[in-house]
Backbone as a ProteinNet text record, in pm:
[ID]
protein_1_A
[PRIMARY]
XXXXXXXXXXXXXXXXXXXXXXXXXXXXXXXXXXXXXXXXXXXXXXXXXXXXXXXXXXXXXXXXXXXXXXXXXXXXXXXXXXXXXXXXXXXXXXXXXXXXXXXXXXXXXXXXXXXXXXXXXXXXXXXXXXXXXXXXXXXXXXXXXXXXXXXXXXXXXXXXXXXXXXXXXXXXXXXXXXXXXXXXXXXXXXXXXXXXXXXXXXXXXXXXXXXXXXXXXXXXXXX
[TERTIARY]
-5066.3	-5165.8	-5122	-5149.6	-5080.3	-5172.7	-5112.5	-5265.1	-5217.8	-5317	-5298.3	-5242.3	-5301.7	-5184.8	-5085.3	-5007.1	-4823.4	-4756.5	-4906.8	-4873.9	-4841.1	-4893.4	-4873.8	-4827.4	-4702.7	-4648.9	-4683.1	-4653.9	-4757.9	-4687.5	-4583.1	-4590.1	-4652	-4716.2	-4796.6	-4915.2	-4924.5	-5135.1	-5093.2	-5029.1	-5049.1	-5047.5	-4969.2	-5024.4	-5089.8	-5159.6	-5327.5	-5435.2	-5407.8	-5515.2	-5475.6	-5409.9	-5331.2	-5417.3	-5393.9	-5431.8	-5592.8	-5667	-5834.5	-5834.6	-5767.9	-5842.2	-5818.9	-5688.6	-5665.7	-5766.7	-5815	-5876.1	-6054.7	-6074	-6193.9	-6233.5	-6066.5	-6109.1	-6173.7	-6145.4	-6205.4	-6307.2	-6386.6	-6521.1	-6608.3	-6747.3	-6849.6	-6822	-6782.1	-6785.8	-6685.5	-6772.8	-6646.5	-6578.1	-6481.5	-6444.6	-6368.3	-6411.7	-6381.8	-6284.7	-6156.4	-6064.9	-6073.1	-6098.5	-6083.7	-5965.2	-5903.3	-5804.5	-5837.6	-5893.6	-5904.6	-5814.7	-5802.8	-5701.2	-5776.6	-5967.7	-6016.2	-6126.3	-6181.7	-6348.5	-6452.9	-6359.7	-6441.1	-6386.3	-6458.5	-6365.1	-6371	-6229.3	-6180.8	-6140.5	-6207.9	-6165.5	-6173.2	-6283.5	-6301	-6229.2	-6186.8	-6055.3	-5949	-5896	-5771.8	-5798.9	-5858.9	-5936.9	-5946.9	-5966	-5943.5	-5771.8	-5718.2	-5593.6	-5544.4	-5541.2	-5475.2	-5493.4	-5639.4	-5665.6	-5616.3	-5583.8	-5527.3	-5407.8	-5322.9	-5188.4	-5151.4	-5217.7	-5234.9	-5238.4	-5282.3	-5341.8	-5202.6	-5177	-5082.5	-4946.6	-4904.7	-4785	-4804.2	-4906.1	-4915.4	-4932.2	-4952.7	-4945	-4781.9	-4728.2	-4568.4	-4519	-4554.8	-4457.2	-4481.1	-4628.9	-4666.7	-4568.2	-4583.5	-4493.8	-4313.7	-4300.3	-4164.3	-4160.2	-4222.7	-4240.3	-4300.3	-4344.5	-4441	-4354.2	-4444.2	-4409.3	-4499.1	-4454.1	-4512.5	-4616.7	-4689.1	-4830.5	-4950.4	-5064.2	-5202.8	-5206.3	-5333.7	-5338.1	-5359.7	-5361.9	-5336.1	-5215	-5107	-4968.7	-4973.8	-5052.4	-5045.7	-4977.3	-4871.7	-4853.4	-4916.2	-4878.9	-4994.1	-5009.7	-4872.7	-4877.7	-4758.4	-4785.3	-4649.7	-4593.4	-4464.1	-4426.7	-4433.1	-4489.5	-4517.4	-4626.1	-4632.6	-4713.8	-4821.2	-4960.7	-5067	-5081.9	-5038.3	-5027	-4961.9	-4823.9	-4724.7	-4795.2	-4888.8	-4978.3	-5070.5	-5155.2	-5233.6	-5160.6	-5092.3	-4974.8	-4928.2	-4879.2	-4861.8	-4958.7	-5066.2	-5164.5	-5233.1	-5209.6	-5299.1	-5164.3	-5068.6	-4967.7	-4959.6	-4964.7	-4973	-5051.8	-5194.6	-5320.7	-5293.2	-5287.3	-5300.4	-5166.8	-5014	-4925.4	-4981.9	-5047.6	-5111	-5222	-5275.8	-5356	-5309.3	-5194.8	-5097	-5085.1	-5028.3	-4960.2	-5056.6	-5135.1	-5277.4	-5312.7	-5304.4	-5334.4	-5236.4	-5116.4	-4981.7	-4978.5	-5058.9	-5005.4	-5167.5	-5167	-5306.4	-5274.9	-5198.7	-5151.5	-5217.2	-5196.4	-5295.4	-5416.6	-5488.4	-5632.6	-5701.6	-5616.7	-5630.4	-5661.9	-5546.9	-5526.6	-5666.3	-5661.2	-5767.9	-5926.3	-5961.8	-6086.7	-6177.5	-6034.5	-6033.2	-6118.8	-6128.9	-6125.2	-6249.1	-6364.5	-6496.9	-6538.8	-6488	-6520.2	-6470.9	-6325.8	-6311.4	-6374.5	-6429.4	-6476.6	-6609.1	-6662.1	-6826.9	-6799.9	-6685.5	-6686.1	-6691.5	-6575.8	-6528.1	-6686	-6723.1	-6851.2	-6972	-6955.9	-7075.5	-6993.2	-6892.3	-6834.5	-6819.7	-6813.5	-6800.9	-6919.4	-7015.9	-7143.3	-7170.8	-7090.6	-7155.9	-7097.4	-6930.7	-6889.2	-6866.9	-6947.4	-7084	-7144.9	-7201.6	-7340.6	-7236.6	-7142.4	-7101.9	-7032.8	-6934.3	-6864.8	-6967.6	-7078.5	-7175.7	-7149.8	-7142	-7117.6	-7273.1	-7400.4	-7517.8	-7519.9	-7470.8	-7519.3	-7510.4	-7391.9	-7393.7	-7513.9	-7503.6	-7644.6	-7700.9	-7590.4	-7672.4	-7624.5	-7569	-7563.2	-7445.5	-7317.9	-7217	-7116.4	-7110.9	-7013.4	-6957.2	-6844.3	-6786.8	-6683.9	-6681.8	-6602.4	-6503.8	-6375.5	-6299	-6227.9	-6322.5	-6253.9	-6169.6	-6069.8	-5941.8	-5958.8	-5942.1	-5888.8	-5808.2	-5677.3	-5557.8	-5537.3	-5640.1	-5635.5	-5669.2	-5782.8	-5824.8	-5811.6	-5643.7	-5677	-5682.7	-5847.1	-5969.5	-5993.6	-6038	-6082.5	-6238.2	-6302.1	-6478.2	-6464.7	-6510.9	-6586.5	-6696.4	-6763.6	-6910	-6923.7	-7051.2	-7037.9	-7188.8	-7242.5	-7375.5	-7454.8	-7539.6	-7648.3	-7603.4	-7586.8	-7553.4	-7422	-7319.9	-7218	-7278.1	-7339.3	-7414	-7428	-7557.9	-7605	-7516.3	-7413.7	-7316.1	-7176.3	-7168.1	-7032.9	-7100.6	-7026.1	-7069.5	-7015.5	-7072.7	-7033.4	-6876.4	-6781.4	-6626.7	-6593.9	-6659.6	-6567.9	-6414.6	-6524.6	-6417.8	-6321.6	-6307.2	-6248.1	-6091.8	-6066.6	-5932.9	-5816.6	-5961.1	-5868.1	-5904.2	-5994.8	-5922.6	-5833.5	-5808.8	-5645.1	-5574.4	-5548.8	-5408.7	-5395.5	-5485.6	-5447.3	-5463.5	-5516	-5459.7	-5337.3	-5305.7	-5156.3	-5048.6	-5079.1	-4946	-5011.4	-5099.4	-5074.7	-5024.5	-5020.6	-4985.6	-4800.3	-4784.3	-4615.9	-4584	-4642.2	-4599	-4584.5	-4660	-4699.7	-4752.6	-4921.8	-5020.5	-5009.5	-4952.4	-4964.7	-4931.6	-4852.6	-4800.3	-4900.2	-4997.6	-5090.7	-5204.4	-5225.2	-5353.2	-5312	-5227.4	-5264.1	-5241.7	-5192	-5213.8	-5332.2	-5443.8	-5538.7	-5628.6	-5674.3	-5680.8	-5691.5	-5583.2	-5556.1	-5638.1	-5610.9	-5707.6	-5835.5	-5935.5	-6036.5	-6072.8	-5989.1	-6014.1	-6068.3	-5918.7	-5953.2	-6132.6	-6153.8	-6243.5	-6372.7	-6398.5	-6514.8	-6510.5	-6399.1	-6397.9	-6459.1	-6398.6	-6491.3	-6614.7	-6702.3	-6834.9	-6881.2	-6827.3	-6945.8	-6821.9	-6830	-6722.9	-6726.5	-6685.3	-6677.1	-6793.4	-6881.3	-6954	-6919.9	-6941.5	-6909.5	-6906.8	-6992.4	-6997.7	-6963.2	-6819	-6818	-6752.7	-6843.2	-6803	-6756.6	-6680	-6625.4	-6716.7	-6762.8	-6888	-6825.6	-6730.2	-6670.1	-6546.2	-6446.7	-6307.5	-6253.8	-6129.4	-6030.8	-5955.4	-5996.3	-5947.7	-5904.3	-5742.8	-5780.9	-5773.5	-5929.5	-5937.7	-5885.7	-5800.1	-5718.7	-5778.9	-5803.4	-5910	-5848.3	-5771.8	-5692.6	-5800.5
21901.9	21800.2	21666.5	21575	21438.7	21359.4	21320.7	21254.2	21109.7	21027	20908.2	20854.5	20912.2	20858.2	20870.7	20921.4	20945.5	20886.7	20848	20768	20648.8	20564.3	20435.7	20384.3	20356.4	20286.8	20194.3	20171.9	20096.2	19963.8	19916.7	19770.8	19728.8	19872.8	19914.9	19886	19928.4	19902.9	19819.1	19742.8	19564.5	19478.2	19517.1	19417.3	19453	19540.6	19559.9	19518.7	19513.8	19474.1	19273.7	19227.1	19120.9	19049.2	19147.3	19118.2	19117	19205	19198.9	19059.2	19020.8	18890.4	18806.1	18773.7	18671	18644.1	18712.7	18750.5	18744.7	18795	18674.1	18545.4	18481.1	18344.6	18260.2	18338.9	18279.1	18341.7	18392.4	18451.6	18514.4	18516.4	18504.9	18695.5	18757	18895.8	18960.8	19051	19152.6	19252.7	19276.3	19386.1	19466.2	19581.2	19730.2	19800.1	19885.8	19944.6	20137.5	20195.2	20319.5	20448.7	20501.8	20588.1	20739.7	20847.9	20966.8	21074.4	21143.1	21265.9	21355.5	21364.6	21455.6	21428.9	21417.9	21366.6	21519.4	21591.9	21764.7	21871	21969.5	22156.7	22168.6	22265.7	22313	22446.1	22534.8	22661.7	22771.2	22706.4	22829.9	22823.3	22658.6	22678.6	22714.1	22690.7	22769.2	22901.9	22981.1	23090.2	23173.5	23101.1	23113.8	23092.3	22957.5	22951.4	23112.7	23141.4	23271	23399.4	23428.6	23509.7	23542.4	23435.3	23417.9	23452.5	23354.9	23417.7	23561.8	23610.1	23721	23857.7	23838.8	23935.2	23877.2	23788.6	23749.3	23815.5	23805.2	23902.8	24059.5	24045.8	24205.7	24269.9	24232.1	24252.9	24255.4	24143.6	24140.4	24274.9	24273.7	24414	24511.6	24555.6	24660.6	24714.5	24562.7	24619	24604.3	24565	24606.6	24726.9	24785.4	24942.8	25053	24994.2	25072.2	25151	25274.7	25382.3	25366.5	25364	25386.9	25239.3	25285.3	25155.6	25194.9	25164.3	25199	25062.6	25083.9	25018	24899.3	24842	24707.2	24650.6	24734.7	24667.4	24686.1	24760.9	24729.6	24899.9	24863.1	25002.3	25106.4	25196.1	25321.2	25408.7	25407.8	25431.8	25365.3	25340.5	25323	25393.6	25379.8	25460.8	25419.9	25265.6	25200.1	25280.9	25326.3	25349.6	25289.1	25322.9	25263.2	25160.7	25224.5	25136.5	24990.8	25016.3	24882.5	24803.1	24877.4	24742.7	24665.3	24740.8	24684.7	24584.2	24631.2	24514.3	24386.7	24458.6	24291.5	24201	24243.2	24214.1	24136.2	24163.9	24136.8	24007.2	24066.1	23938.5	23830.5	23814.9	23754.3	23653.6	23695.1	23591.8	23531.8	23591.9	23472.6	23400.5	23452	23328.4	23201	23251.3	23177.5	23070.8	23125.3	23022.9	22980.7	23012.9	22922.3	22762	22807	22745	22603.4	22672.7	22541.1	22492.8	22499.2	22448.7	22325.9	22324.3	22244.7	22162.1	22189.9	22090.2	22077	21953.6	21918.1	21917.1	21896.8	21871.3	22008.5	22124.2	22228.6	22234.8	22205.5	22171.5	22114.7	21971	21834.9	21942.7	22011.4	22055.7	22209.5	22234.9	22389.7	22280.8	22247.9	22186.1	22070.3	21984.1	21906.5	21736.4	21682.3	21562.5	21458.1	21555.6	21527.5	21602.5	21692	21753.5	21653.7	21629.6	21564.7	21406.9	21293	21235.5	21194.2	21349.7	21351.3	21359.8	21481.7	21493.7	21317.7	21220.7	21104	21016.8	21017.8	20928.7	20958.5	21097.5	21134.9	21103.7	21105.9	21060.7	20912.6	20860.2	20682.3	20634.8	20687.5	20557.3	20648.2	20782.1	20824.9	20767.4	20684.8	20656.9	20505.6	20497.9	20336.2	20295.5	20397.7	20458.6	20437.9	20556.8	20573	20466.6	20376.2	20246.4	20114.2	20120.5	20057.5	19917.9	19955.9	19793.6	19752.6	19818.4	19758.3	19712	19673.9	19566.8	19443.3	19410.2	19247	19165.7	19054	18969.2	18968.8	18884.9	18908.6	18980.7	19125	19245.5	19224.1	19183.1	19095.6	19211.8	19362.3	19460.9	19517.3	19507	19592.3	19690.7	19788.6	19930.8	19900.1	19932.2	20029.4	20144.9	20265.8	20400.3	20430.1	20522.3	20631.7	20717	20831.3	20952.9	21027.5	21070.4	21074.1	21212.8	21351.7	21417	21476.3	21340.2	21312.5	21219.8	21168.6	21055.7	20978.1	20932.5	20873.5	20739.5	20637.4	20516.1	20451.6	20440.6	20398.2	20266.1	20197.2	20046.1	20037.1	20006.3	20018	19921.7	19851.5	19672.1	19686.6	19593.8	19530.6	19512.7	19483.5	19403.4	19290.7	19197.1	19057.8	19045.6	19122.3	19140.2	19137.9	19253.6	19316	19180	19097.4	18986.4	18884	18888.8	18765	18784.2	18928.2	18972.8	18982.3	18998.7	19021.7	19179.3	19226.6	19406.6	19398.2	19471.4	19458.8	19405.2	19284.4	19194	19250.9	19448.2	19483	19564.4	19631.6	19677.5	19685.9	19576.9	19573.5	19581	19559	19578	19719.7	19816	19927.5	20031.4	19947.9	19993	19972.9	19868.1	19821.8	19947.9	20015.1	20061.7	20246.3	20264.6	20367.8	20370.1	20289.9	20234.7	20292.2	20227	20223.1	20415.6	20418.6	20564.5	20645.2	20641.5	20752.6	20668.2	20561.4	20508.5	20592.6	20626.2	20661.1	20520.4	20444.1	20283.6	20283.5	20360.8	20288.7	20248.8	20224.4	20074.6	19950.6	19930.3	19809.1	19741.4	19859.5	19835.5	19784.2	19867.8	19834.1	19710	19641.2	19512.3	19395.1	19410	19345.9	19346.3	19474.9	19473.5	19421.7	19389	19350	19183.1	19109.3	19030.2	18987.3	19014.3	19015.7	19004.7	19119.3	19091.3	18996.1	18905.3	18769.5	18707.8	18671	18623.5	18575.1	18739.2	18767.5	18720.7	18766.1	18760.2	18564.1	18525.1	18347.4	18311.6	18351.8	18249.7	18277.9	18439.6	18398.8	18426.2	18435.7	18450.8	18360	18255.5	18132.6	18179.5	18111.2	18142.6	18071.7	18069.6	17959.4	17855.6	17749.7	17693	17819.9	17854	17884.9	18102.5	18125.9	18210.2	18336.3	18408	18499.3	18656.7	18639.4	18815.2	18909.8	19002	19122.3	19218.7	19245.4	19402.1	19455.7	19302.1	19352.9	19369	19424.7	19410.1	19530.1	19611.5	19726	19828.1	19912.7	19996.6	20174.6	20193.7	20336.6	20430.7	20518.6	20642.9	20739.9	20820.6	20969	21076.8	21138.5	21312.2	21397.4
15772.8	15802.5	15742.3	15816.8	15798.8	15682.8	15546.1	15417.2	15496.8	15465.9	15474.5	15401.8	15253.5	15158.6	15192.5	15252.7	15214.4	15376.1	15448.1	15594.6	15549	15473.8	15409.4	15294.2	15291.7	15150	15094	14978.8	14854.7	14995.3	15044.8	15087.5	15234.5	15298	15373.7	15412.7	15222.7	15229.7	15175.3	15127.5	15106.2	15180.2	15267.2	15427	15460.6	15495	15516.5	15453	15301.9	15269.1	15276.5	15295	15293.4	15435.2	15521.5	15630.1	15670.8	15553.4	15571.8	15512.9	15380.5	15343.8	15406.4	15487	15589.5	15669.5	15761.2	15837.3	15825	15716.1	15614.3	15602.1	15595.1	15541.1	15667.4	15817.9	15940.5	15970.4	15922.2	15947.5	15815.5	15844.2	15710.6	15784.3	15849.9	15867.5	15745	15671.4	15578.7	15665.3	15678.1	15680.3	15611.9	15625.9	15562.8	15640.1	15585.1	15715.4	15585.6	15680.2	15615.8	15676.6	15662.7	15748.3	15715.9	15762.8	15756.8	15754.1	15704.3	15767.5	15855.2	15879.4	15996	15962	16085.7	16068.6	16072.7	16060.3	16091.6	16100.3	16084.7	16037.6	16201.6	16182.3	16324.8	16330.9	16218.5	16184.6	16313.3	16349.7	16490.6	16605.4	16625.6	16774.4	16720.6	16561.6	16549.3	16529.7	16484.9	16514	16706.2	16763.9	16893.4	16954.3	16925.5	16933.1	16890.5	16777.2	16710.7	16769	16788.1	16850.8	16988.2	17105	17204.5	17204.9	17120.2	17092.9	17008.3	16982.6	16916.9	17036.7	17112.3	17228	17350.6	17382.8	17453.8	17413.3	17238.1	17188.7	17154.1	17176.1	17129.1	17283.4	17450.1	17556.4	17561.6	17505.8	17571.4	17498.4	17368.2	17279.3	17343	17423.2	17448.9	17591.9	17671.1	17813.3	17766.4	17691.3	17653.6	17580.4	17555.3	17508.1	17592	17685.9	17765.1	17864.8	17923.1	18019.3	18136.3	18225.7	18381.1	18377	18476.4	18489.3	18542.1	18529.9	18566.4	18733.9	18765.2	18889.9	18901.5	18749	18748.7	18715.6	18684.6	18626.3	18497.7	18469.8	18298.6	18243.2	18113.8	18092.7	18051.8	18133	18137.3	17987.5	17927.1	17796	17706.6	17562.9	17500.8	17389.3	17357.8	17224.8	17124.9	17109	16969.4	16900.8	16803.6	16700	16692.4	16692.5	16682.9	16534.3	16424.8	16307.8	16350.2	16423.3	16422.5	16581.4	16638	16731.7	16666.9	16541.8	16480.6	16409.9	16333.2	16225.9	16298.3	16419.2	16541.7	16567	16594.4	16644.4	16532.5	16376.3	16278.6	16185.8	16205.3	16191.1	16246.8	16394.4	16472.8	16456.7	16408.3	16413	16321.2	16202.9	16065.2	16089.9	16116.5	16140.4	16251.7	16340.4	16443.8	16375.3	16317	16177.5	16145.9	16028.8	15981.4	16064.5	16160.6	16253.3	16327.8	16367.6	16364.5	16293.9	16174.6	16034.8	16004.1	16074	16004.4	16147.1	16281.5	16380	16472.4	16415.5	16469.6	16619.4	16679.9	16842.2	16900.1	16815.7	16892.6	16883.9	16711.1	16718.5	16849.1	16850	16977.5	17112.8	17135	17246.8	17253.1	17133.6	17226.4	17154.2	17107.1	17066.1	17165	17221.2	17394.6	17300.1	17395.4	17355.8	17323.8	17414.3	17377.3	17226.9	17209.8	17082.4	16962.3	16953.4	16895.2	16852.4	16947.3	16970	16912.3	16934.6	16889.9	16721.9	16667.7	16493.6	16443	16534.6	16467	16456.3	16565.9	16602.4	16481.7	16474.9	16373.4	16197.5	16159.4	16041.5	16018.3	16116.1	16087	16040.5	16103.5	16029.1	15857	15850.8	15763.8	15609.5	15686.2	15583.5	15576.3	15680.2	15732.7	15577.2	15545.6	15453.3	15309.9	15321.1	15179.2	15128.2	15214.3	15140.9	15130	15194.2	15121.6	15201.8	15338.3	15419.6	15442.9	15397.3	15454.1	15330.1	15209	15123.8	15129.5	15252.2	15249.5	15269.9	15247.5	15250.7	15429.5	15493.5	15630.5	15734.9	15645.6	15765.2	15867.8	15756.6	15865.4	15836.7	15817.4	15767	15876.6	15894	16031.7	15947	15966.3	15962.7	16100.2	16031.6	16125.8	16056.6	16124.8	16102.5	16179.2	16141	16206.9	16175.3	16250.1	16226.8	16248.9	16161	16207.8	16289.2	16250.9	16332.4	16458.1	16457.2	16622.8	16717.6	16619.2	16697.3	16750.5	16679.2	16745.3	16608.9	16708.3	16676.5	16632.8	16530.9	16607.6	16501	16536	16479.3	16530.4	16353.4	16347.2	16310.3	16380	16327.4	16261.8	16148.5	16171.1	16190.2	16190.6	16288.7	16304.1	16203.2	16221.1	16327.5	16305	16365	16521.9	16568.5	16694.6	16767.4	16696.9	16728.9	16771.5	16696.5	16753.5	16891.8	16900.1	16961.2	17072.1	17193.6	17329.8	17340.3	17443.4	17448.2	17509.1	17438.1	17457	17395.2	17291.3	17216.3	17134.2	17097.1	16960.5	17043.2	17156.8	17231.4	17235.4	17228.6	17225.1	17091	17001	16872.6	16845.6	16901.7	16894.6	16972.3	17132.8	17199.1	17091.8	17030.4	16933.4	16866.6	16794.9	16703.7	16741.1	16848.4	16915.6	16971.7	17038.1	17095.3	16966.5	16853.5	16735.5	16686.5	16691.3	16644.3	16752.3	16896.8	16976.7	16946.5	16911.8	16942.4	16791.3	16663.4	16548.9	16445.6	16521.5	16390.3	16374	16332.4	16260.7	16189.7	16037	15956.1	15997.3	16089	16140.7	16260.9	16294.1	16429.5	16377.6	16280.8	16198.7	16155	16124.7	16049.8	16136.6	16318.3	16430.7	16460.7	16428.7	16508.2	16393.9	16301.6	16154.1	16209.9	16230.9	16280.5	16375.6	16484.2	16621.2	16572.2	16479	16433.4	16391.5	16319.7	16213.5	16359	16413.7	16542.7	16650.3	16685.3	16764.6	16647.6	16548.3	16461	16413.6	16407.3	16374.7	16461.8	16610.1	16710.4	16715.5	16724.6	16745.5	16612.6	16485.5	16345.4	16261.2	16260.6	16134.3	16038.2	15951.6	15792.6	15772.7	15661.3	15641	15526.8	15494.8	15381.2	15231.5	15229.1	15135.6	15127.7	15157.9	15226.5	15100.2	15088.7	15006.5	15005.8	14925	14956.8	14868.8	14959.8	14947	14940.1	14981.1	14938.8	14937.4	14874.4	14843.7	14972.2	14946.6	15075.9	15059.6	14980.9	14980.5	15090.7	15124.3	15268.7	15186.1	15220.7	15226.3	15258.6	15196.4	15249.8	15221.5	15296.4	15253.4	15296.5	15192.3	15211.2	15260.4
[MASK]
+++++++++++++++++++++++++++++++++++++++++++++++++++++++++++++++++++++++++++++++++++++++++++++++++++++++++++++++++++++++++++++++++++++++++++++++++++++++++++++++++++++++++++++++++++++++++++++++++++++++++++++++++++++++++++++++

């Protein structure tokens, strides 16, 4: 499983965080950037994954051992030992666990893409809540979460934010940074799309004269 920590080098998250304060100094909006390693347990599709492949190798051992066939093609009997089908069959799964455990690409693939989607959607505002973006004064906190094993993208803006952006405004700064994670750049995407934000949030929410930093510029990595 991929940590975030060890996705980003110390000169990594310094252009990131380099790139939140930039990006500040053109808008009274804070932003917060957080990076996940999984927005949710997936024990039961690798559980299923395993089980699948489990029954799929223990069919192949059987017809490579097998005698004659019943009226479906299947062998009618075999000479494997009932102990060493069970042992296949029971090896099989937990390496098959293993194995989903170390490559999210199968999670992705047997869990499907609305599933994933819904875990990210329901973890972003929650960590909406926990980094404490509703303390700014006028509700100007935008989140952008990742999640590296789904992923998946969500930016959570505001109210104040809400009020000022048009629907799509944030849109494109999160292609960017789906883009660099399916190419294998997210640190380098994230701090284009980082960018872009300053951008998009200057023109419709300015800096104000008197424009203060509410919550650091810190980028969140969460093992």
């Amino acid at each position: 499983m991929l940590r975030p920590t060890r996705l980003f080098s110390d000169a990594q998250k310094t252009a990131v965080e380099d790139a939140i304060f930039d990006a500040e100094q053109r808008t009274g909006a804070e932003i917060v950037v957080a990076v996940a390693a999984r927005s949710g347990g997936y024990r039961r599709f690798a559980d299923v994954f395993a089980l699948a492949l489990a029954v799929v190798v223990l069919f192949a051992v059987m017809w490579m051992f097998g005698e004659g066939s019943d009226s479906l093609g299947l062998p009618a009997r075999t000479t494997l030992h009932p102990g060493l089908i069970v042992g296949t069959l029971v090896a099989t799964f937990f390496l098959a666990v293993v194995l989903a455990d170390l490559s999210p690409a199968i999670i992705r693939a047997v869990a499907g893409r609305r599933t994933l989607r819904r875990h990210v959607e329901r973890s972003a505002p929650a960590h909406f809540q926990r980094l404490r973006l509703r303390r700014t004064e006028d509700h100007v906190g935008l989140l952008i979460y990742i999640s590296l094993l789904e992923h998946e993208v969500v930016i959570v803006p505001d109210d104040g934010i809400l009020a000022a952006l048009n629907e799509g405004d944030l849109d494109p700064i999160r292609e960017t940074i789906l883009d660099g994670m399916k190419q294998g750049r997210l640190p380098e995407a994230l701090t284009s799309a980082i960018e872009q934000a300053g951008r998009v949030l200057g023109e419709r929410l300015p800096a104000p004269k008197r424009n203060m930093d509410e919550l650091g510029n810190e980028l969140y990595l969460i093992d």
